[in-house]
N, C-alpha and C positions, 0 to 999 in steps of 0.2 A: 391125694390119690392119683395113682398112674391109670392111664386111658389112652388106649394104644387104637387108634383108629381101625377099621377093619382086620383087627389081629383079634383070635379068640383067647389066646390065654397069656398071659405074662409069663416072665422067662419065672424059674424058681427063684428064693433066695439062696438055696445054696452054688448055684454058680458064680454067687459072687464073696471075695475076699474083705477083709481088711479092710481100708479106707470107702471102698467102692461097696461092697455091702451097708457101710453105712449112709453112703449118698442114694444109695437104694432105698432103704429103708425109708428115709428123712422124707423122699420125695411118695413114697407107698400111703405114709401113715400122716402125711400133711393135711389138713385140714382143706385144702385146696385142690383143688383141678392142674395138673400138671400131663395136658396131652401132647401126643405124637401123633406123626402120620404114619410111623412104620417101626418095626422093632429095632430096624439099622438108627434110627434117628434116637429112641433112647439109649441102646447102647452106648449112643457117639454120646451122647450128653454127659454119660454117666462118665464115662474115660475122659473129656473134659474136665469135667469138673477134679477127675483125680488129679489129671496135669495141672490144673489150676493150683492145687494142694501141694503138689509136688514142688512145681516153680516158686511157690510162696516158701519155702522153706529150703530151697536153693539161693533163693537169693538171701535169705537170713542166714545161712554157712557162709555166702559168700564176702568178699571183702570191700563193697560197695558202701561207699559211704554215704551220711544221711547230709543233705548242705542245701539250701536256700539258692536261686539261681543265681544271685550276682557271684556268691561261692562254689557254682555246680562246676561241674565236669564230667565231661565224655572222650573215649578217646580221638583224640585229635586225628588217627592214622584213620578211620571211619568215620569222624562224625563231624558237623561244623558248624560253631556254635551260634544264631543269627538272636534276634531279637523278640521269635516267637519261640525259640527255642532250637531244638540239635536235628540239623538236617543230612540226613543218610549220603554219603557220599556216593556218586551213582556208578561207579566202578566197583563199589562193593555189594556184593548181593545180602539184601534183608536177614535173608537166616544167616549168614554170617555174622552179620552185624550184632544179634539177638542173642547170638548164642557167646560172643566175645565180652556183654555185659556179666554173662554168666562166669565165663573161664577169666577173663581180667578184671576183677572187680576192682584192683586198686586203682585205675583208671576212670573209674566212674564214681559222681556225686552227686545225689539228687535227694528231689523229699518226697513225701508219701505216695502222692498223686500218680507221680510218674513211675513211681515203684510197683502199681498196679499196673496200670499200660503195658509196663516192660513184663510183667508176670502174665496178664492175658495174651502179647505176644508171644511167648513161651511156650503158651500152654497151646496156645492154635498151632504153632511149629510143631509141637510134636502128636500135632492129636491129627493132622492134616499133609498130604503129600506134601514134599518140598518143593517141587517144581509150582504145585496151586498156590503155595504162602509166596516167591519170589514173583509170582505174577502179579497175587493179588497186595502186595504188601511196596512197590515201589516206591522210590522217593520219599519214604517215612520222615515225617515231621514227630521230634518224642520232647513231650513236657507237657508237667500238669496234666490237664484233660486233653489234649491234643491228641488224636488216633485217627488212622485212617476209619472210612465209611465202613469197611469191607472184616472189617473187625466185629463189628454188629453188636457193640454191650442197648444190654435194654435194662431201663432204671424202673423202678415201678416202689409204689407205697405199702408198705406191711411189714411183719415182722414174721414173716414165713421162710425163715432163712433154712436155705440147705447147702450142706457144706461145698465150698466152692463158689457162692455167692461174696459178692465184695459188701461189708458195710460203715458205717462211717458213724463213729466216738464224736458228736459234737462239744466244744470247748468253750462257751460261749464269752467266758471273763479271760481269754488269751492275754499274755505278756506279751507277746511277741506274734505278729502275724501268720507266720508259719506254722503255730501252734494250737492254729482256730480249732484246728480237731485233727482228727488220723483216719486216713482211709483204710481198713483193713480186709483182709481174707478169711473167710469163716475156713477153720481148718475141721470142723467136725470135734466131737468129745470135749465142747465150752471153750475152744483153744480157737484165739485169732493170733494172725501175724501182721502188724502194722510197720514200715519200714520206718527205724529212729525210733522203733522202742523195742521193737522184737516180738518174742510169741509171750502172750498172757491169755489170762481169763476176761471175761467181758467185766469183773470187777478191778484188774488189775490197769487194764487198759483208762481206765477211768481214774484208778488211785494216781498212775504217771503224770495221765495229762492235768491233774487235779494241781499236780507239782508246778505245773506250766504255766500257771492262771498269775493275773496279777495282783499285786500285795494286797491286804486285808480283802479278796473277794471271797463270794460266801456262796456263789454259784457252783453246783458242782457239774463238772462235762456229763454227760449221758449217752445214749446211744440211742439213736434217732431209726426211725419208724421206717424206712428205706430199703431198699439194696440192689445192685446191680448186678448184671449177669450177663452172659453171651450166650446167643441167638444160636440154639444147635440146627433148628431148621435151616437154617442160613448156611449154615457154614457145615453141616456134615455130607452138604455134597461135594467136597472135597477130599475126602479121606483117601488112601491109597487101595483099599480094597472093604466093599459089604458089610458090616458089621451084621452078626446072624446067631 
């Protein structure tokens, strides 16, 4: 249920479309407490999480390949490649950087982890002025779970997923390390997108990595009780103008 702090009535449903109606809904009709301090703050969330959705399947169109670190790559002309991972070259500005993963994907190679980073990156650039994200986004260290502070994902236990929520396919009999499990993007209507497998259904997702497991195991992946998300109180006072 949505609970708008000193606000009397919620916006209608039909103000909202498409993808966003149904992260409205998701969040109206959860079984959970899902408050704000102000109606700009759910707005923002709810257009968040659309960008969230959007970047998640930008970067499935795009030509970014899925590869293991000691196989990754970033582009070299912005990125450089250290030990903990690809450090933002400081001549080039952040949303540049962010937005070149998108437009040259064949330049880039990475596995799940960092396929979300780079998607809630995304989704803050476009959901947030551009001048706020080069401020707050400096110096960007990108791999695995590595992300600046200022990003704000919060993890919490449950299966109260609404669309826009990142959740995680655990793998537990893996062949190969990389393939412990799949971090994915809840896209709304049973559809996630995991980078290195693409969009499925939460049983589909589980059939792949099922594929992954090593010989005669009898364990099957599942999808684990979790999910993670970003901090709209945090970060929607950034936006370039009110949401209202």
């Amino acid at each position: 249920m949505i609970v708008i702090t000193n606000y009397g009535q919620k916006p209608p449903i039909d103000r909202f479309q498409g993808v966003q109606r149904e992260i409205y809904l998701a969040l109206e009709n959860s079984p959970l407490i899902h408050s704000y301090d102000s109606l700009h703050e759910l707005l923002f969330d709810i257009q968040l999480r659309a960008n969230i959705i959007s970047a998640a399947r930008q970067l499935h169109d795009s030509k970014v390949s899925f590869a293991p670190f000691n196989t990754s790559k970033f582009n070299p002309k912005i990125w450089k490649k250290t030990k903990y991972g690809y450090l933002l070259d400081p001549a080039v500005l952040p949303s540049d950087a962010i937005k070149d993963i998108f437009n040259n994907g064949e330049e880039y190679a990475f596995e799940c982890s960092t396929a979300i980073v780079v998607i809630f990156y995304k989704a803050v650039l476009d959901s947030i002025a551009t001048s706020y994200f080069n401020t707050l986004f400096q110096r960007l260290l990108v791999w695995d779970w590595n992300y600046d502070q200022d990003l704000s994902i919060i993890t919490k236990e449950g299966r109260d997923f609404i669309p826009g929520d990142v959740v995680y396919f655990y793998n537990p009999d893996f062949a190969h390390p990389v393939w412990t499990g799949e971090n994915t993007v809840f896209l709304g209507s049973g559809l996630y997108f995991g980078h290195g497998i693409g969009i499925e259904t939460a049983d589909g997702m589980i059939e792949a990595l099922n594929t992954l497991r090593k010989e005669n195991s009898t364990q099957s992946a599942y999808l684990i009780s979790q999910h993670s998300r970003l901090n709209p109180k945090y970060l929607s006072q950034f936006t370039r103008y009110r949401l209202t």
